[in-house]
C-alpha positions in Angstrom: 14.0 14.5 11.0 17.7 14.1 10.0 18.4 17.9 8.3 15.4 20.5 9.1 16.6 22.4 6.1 15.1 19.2 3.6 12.1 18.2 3.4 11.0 15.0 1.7 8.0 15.5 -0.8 6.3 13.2 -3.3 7.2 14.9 -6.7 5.3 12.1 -8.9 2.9 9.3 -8.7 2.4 6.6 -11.2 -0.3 3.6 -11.1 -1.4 0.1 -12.8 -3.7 -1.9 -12.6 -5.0 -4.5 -14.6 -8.2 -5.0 -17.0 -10.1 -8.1 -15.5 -12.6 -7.4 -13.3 -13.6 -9.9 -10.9 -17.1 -9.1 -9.7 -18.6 -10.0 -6.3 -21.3 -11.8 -8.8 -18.7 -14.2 -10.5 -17.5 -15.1 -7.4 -21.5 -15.9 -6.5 -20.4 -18.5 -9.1 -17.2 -19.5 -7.5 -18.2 -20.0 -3.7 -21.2 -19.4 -1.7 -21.5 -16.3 -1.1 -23.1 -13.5 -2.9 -22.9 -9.4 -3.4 -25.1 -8.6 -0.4 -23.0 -10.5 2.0 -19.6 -8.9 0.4 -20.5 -5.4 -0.3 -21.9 -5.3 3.6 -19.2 -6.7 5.3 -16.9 -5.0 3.2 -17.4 -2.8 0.8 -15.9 -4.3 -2.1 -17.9 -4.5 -5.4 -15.1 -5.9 -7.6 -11.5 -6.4 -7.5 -8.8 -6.2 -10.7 -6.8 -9.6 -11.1 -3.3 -10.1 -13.2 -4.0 -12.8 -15.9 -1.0 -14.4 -17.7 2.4 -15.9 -16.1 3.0 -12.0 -15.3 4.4 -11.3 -11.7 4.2 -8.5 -9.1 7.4 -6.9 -11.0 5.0 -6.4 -14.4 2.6 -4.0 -12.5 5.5 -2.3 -10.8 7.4 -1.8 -13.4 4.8 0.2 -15.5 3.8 2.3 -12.5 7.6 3.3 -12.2 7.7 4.2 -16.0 4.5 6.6 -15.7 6.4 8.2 -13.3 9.5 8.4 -15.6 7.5 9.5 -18.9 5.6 12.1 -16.7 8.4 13.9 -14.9 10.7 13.2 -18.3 13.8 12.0 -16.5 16.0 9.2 -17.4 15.9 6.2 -15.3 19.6 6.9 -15.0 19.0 9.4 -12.8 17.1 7.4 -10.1 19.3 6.3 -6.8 17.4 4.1 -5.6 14.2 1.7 -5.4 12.2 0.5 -2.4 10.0 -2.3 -3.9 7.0 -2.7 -0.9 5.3 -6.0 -1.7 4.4 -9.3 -0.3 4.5 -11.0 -3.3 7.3 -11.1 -4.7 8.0 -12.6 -8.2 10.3 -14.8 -6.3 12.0 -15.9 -2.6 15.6 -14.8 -4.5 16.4 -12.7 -6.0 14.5 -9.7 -4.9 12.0 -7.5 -6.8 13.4 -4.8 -7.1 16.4 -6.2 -9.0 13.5 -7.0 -11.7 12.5 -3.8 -11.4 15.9 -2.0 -11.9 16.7 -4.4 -15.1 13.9 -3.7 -16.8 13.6 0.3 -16.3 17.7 0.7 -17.1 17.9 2.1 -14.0 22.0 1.5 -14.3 23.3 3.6 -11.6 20.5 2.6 -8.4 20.5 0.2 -5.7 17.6 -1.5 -4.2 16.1 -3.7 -2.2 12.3 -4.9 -0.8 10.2 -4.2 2.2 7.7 -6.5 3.5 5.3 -5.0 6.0 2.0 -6.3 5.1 -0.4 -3.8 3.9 1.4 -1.8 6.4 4.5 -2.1 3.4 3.9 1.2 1.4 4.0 3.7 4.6 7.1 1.5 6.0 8.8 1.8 2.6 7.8 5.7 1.7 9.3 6.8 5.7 12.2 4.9 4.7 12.8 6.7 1.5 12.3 9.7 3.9 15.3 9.3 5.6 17.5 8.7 2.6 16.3 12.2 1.5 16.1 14.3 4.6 19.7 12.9 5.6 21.2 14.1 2.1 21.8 11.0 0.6 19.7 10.3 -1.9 17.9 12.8 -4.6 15.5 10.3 -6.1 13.9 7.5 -4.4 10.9 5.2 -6.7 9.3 3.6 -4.0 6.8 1.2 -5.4 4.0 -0.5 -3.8 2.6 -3.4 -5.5 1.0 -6.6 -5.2 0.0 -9.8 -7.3 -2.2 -11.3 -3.9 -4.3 -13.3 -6.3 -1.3 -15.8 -6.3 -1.5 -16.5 -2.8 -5.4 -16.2 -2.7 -7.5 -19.8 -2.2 -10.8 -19.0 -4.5 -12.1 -21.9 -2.2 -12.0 -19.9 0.6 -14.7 -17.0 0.7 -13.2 -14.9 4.3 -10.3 -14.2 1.9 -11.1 -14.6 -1.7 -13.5 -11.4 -1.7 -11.0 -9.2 -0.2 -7.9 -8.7 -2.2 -7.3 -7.5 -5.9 -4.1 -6.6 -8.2 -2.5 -3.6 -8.7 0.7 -2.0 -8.6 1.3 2.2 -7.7 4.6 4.1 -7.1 5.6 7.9 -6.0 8.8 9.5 -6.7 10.3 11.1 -3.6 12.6 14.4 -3.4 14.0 16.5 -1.5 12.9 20.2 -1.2 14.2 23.0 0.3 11.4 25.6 0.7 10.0 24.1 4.0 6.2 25.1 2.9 5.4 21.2 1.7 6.8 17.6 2.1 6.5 14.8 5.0 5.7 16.8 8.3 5.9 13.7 10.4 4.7 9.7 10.6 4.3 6.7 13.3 4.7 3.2 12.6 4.3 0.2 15.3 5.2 -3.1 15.3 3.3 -5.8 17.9 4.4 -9.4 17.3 2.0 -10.6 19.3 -0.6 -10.1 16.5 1.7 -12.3 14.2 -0.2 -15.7 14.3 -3.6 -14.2 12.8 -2.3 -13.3 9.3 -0.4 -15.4 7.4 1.0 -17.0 4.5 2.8 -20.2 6.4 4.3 -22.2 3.3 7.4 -22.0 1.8 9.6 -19.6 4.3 12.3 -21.6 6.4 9.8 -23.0 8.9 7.2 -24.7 6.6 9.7 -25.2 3.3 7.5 -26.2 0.1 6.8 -29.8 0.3 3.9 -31.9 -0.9 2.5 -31.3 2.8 2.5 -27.7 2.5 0.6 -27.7 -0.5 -1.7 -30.6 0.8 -2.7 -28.1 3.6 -3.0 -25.0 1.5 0.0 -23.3 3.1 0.7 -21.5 0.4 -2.1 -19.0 0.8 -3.5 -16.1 3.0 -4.4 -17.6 6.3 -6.2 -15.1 8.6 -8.4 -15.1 12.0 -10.8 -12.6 10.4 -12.6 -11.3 13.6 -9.4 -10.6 15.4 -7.8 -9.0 12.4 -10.6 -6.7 12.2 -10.7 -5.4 15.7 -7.3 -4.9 16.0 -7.2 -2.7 12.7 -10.4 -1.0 14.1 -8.8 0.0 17.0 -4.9 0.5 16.1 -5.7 2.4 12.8 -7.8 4.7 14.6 -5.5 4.9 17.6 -2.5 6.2 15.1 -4.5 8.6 12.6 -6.0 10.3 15.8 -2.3 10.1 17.4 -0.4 11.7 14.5 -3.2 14.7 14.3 -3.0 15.7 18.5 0.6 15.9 18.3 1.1 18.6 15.3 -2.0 20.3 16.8 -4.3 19.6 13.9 -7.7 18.0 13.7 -9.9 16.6 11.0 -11.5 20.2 9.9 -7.1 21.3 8.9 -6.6 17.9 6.5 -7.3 18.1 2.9 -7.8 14.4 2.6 -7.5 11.6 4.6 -6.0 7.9 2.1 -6.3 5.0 4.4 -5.4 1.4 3.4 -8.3 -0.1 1.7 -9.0 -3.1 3.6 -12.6 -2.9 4.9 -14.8 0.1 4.3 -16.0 -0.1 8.1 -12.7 0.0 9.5 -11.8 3.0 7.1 -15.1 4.7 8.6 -14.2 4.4 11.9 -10.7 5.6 11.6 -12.6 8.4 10.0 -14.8 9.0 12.4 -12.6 8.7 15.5 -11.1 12.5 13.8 -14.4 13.7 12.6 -14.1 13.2 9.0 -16.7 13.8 6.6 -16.8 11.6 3.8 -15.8 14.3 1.3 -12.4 14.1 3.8 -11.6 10.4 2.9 -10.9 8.8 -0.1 -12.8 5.3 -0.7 -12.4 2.9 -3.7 -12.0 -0.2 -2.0 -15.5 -0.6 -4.4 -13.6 -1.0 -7.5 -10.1 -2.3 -6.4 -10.8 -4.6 -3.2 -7.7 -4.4 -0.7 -4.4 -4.5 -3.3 -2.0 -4.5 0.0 1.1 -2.7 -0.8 -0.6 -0.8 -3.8 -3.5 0.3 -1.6 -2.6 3.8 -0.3 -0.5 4.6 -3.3 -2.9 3.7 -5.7 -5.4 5.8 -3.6 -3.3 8.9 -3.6 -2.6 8.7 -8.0 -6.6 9.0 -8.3 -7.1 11.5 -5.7 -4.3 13.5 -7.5 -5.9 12.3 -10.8 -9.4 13.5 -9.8 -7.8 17.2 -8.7 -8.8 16.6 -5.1 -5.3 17.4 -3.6 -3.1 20.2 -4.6 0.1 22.1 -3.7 0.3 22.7 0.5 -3.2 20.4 1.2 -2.4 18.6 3.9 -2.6 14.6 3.3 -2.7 11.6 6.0 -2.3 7.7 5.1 -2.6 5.4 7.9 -2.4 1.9 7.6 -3.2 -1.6 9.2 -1.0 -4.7 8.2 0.3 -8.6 9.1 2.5 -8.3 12.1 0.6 -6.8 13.2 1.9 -3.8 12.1 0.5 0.2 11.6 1.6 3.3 11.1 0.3 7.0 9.6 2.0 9.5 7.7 1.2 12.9 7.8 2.4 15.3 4.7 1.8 18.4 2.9 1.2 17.6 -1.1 4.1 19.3 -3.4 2.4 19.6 -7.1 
């Protein structure tokens, strides 16, 4: 940590997510495929999708301003924003710069992370260094996601996975040393790279009447791979970042994972011992929302009073890349 006399802490947490449902029976309707097969393999009962010619910037945004109205700050007062997504409203400019415009948020910089699913915890430890180094006094970092614009509804290993929704914490410094970020991990293995993707429109594959021919605009994954990896590097990190702060399971409050697949979260779980009181689910109602996932997690966990001040707190995550990485905390309100 850069200054041992600041620690970083979450001081608020803000959420959106939209009204449509999309129910594992209307896509029954949509595809073959039918609740049994989804809610066993997965987990996920229905996911929230963004109607409209609205962006990822629409969801952020009000997550950002719930955080704003609840604390009762002026945006003025925010120095920067970390925008975690990977979908962005557009390839230039970046989200964030939406983001900024349309809170007023005059006197910030900003700028976006794209880390998969992996994005919120890469964002949130880099907001963590602003802090703890004694640059920055409020970071928004905002996880959120519109994947149903990169989603083929004609393809049923990806379609009944992913949702909508947008989530964002505030983060602070504080100065008693009895809460805040204790410590966090993150991996990178590029090997992993080939089995998620979105191969259309970068600087390799630009858009072309090919790319779009060949549906290389949307989510492209080797689903059995993905999921052993995730099994294995999820539950490799949570169980790393406990052993080396000398805590186990029994000492955490509650355990947010990404919401990708409800068995992966259970293994992750039970590689530390976790009862399920110990770990938050609600990949039922949201599906996986990527970037939103953890933070999402975390504003109803806070929302249904299971965390308060000094519980200690681990995300963990599994993203494109691949990439992972935990963070371990102690909650500050």
């Amino acid at each position: 940590m850069a200054n041992k006399t600041i620690k970083a802490i979450i001081s608020g947490i803000g959420h959106y997510v939209p009204d449509y449902r999309l129910t594992n029976q209307d896509l029954e309707k949509m595809i073959d495929t039918n609740d049994e097969w989804i809610t066993t393999r997965t987990g996920i009962k229905e996911r929230r999708i963004l109607k409209g010619e609205k962006g990822t910037s629409y969801m952020a945004i009000r997550a950002a301003q719930e955080i704003l109205n609840q604390k009762n700050i002026s945006a003025d007062e925010i120095d920067l924003i970390i925008m975690a997504t990977v979908t962005p409203d557009m390839m230039v400019p970046i989200t964030a710069a939406y983001v900024q415009k349309e809170l007023d948020a005059k006197n910030c910089w900003g700028f976006d992370l794209n880390m998969g699913c992996c994005s919120f915890v890469c964002a949130f430890i880099t907001a963590v260094q602003f802090i703890e180094n004694g640059t920055y006094k409020k970071v928004l970092v905002i996880g959120a996601d519109k994947m149903s614009s990169i989603i083929d509804y004609q393809d049923r290993n990806t379609c009944i996975i992913f949702g909508d929704a947008g989530a964002a914490v505030l983060v602070e410094p504080d100065y008693s040393m009895e809460v805040g970020v204790v410590d966090y991990m993150q991996h990178l293995d590029g090997e992993g790279a080939q089995f998620l993707t979105v191969p259309g429109g970068g600087s390799l594959y630009p858009s072309s009447y090919s790319t779009i021919d060949q549906n290389m605009h949307y989510v492209h994954q080797k689903g059995n791979v993905v999921f052993k990896y995730a099994v294995k590097r999820m539950g490799d990190v949570t169980a790393e970042i406990l052993s080396k702060n000398n805590l186990t399971g029994e000492d955490l409050t509650l355990f947010i994972p990404h919401q990708a697949n409800r068995r992966i979260i259970d293994s992750a779980a039970k590689r530390i011992g976790l009862n399920d009181d110990k770990v938050f689910i609600n990949i039922d109602r949201y599906g996986n929302t990527t970037s939103a996932s953890i933070p999402l997690g975390m504003y109803e966990a806070y929302k249904q009073n299971r965390i308060k001040r000094k519980d200690w707190i681990l995300m963990s995550a599994f993203g494109a890349g691949f990439s992972w990485g935990s963070v371990l905390l102690r909650w500050a309100f």
